[in-house]
C-alpha positions in Angstrom: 54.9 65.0 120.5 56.5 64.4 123.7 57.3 60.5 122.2 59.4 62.8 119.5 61.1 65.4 121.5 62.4 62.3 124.0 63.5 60.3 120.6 65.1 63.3 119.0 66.8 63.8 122.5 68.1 59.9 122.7 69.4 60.3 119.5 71.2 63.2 120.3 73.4 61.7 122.6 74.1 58.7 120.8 75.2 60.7 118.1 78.0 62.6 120.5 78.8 59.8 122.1 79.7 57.9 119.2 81.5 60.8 117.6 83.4 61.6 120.9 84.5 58.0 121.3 86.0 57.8 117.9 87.3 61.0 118.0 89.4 60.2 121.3 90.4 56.5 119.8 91.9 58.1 116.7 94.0 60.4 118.9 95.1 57.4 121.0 95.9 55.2 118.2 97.8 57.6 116.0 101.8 57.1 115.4 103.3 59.8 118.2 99.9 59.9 119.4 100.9 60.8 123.1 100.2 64.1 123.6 103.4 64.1 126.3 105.3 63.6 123.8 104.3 66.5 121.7 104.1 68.8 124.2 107.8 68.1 125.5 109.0 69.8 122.1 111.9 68.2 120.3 114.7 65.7 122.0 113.0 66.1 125.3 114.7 63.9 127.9 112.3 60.8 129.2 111.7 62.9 132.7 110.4 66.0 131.1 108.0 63.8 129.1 107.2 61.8 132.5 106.6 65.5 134.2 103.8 66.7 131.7 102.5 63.0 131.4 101.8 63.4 135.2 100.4 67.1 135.2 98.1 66.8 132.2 96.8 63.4 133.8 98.1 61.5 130.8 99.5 58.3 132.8 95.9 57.8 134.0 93.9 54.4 132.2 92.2 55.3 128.6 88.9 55.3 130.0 89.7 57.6 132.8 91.1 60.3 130.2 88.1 59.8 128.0 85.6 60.5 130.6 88.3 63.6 132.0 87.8 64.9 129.0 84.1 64.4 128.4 83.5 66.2 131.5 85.6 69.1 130.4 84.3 69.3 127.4 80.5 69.9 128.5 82.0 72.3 131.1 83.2 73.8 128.7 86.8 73.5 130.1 88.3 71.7 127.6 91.8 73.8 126.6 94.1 73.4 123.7 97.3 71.1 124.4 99.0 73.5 122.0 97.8 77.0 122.7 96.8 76.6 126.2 93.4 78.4 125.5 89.9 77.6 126.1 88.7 75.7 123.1 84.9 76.4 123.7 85.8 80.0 123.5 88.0 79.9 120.4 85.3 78.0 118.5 82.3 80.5 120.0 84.5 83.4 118.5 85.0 81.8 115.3 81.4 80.1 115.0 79.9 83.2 113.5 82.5 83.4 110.4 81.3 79.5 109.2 77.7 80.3 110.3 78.0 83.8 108.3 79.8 81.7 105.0 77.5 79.0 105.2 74.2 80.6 105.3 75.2 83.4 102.6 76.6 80.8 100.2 73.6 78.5 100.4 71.2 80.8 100.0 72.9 82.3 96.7 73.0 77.9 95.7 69.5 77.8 96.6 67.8 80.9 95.0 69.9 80.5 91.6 69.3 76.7 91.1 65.7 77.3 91.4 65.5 80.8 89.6 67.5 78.9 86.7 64.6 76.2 87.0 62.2 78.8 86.6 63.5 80.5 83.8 64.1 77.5 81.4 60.8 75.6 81.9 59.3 75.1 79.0 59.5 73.3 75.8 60.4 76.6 73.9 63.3 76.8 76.3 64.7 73.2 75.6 67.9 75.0 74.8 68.8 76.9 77.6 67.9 74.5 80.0 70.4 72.2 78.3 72.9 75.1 78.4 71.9 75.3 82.0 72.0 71.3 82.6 75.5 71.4 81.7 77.0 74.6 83.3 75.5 72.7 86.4 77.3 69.5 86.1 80.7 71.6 85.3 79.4 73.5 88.8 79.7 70.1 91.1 82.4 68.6 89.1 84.9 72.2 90.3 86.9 71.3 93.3 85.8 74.3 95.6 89.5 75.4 96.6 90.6 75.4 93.3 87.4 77.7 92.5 88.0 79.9 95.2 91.9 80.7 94.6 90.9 80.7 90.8 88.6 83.8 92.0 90.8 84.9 94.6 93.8 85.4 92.4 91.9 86.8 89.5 88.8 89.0 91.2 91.0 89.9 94.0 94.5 90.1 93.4 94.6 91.0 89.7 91.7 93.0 89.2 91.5 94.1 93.4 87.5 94.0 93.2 87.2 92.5 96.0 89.5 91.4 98.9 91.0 88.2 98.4 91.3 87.1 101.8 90.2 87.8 105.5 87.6 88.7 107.7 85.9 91.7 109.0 83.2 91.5 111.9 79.9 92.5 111.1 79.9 94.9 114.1 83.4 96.8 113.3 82.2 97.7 109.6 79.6 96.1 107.9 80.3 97.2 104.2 83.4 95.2 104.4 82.1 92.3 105.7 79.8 92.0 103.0 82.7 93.0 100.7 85.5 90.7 101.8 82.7 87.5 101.9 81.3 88.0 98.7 84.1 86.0 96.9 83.8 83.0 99.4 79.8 82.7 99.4 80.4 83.1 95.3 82.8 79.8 95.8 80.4 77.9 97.4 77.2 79.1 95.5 78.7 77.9 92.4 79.7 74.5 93.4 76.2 74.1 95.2 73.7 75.3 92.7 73.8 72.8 90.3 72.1 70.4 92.8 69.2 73.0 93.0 68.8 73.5 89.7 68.7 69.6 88.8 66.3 68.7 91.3 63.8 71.6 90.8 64.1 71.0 86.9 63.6 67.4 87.5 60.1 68.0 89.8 59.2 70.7 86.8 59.6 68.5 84.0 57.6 65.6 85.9 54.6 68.1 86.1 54.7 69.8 82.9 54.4 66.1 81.1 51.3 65.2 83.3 48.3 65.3 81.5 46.5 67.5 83.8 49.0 70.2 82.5 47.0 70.2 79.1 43.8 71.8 80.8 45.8 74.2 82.6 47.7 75.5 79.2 44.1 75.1 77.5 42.6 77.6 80.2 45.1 80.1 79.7 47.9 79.1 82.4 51.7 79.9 81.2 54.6 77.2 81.4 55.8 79.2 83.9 52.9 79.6 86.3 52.7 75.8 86.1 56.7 75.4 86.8 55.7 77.7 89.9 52.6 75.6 90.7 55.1 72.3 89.9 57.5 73.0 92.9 55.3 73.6 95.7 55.1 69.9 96.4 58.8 69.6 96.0 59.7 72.2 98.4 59.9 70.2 101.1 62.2 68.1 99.7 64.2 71.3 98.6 64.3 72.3 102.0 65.7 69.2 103.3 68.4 69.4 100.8 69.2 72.8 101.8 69.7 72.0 105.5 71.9 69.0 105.2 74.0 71.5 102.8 73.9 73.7 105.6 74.6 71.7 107.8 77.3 69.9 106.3 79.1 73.2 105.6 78.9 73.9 109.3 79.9 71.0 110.6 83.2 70.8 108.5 83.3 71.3 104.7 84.1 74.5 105.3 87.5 74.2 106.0 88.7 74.3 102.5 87.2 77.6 101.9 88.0 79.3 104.9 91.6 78.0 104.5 91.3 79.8 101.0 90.1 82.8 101.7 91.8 82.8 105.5 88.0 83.3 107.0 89.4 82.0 110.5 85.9 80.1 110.8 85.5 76.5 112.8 86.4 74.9 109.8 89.9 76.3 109.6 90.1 76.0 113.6 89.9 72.2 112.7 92.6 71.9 110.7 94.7 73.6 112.2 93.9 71.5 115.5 94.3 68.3 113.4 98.0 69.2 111.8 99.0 69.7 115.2 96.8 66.7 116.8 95.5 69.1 119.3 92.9 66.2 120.7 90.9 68.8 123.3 90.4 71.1 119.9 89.9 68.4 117.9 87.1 66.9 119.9 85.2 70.3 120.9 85.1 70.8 117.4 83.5 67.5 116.6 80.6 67.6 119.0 80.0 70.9 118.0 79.6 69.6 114.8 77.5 66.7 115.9 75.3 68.6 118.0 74.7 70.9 115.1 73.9 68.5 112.3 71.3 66.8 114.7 69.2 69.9 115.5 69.6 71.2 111.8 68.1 67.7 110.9 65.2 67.9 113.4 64.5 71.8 111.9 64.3 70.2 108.5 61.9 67.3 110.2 59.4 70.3 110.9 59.5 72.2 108.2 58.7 69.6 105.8 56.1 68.4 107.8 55.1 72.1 107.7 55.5 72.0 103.8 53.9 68.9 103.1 50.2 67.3 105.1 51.0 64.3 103.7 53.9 63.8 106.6 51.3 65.4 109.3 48.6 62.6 108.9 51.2 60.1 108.2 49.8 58.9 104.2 
């Protein structure tokens, strides 16, 4: 246990370190990469740039900035080149919003692709499991912000069901907070449950044409308490899927519906930071990111060791 903890921990920081370093290269190597430069504003003359070259500690060796930065960063002093705020408080204000859109949408992906499952097992259902099949393919194949303005503009804006845009905190009203991420979590649910359904159709159709499945309809058992009995061993393998999708809309896919819908979330802090190569934003966002895909990965480790023996005794 202790061998895992240590390994999980060594990978950790080879993971940020790796992401950091990359992160900072990009910056340096990009055209009008010199943050000076950016900061002077337009036509500055060569001694304003010098001036904020020299104050911000950009005339100091690559390495030295990197590590400057580094150490900021786990400070959590790190502040926006652009804004002048501290990033690590921006992205704890705006953390919640992505965690709140991730977790909501996923769980709406996850529920309905194996509900769907559920419901057409069965030879007698051969027909609405191919419905199904292909409502799931046209599902992945959406581009999500073209989903999301679609419902936007016609769930929000035409018929004004729901908000079309923004963000209320949980804590100043909750009703609308539920109401105004409703259309987001249906944006991502909708692109995400087709891999759901596919994989737990997939695991039920493997069982139902096992031979044992004969006895089990012979002794009375339904197709759908077998389809039930069917996806316990491939709920591990469910939940794994789940937490990189998590995960993955955390740590940055997010951006395209928060820009959508104008959550505000870490996602759209991102790109915001990015059009304006704000590097110290950039950067906090991306071991954020890092951090939070490698402890997501080692929660999905133990659950489907949880889920499944097998992985306990090692077989």
């Amino acid at each position: 246990m202790a061998r895992t903890v240590a390994g999980r921990a060594v990978g950790m920081l080879a993971v940020l370190a790796v992401a950091s370093v990359a992160t900072f290269a990009v910056f340096d190597l990009l055209p009008r990469g010199d943050p000076a430069e950016r900061l002077a504003g337009r036509q500055p003359s060569a001694e304003q740039v010098q001036a904020i070259r020299h104050e911000w500690g950009f005339d100091r060796g690559v390495v030295t900035q990197y590590l400057t930065m580094m150490r900021k960063a786990f400070a959590g002093r790190l502040v926006s080149y652009q804004t002048g705020l501290e990033v690590h408080g921006e992205i704890w204000r705006r953390l919640p919003r992505t965690v709140w859109l991730a977790l909501g949408g996923m769980l709406l992906a996850g529920a309905g692709g194996v509900g769907i499952a559920l419901l057409t097992a069965g030879r007698r259902r051969r027909r609405a499991a191919a419905v199904a099949e292909g409502a799931a393919v046209v599902g992945l194949s959406l581009p999500v912000f073209w989903l999301g303005a679609v419902l936007a503009y016609v769930l929000g804006f035409e018929l004004g069901l729901l908000p079309n845009g923004g963000y209320v905190p949980f804590a100043d009203d909750p009703l609308e907070w539920l109401r105004h991420l409703v259309l987001p979590w249906i944006t991502v649910a909708v692109v995400a449950t087709g891999t759901y359904f596919l994989v737990a159709r997939a695991r039920i159709e493997e069982a139902l044409s096992e031979d044992f499945t004969r006895a089990a309809v012979a002794a009375g058992i339904g197709p759908r308490a077998l389809a039930r009995r069917a996806l316990r061993p491939a709920l591990a393998t469910l939940v794994a899927l789940w937490g990189l999708d998590f995960a993955g809309i955390v740590a940055g896919s997010a951006v395209l519906v928060e820009s959508v819908f104008d959550i505000g979330g870490v996602g759209q802090f991102a790109a915001d930071s990015m059009s304006t190569l704000d590097a110290p934003a950039v950067i906090g966002v991306t071991l954020l990111a890092a951090f939070f895909v490698v402890i997501v990965n080692a929660a999905v480790d133990g659950a489907q060791i949880a889920l499944d023996p097998r992985r306990r005794t090692g077989s």
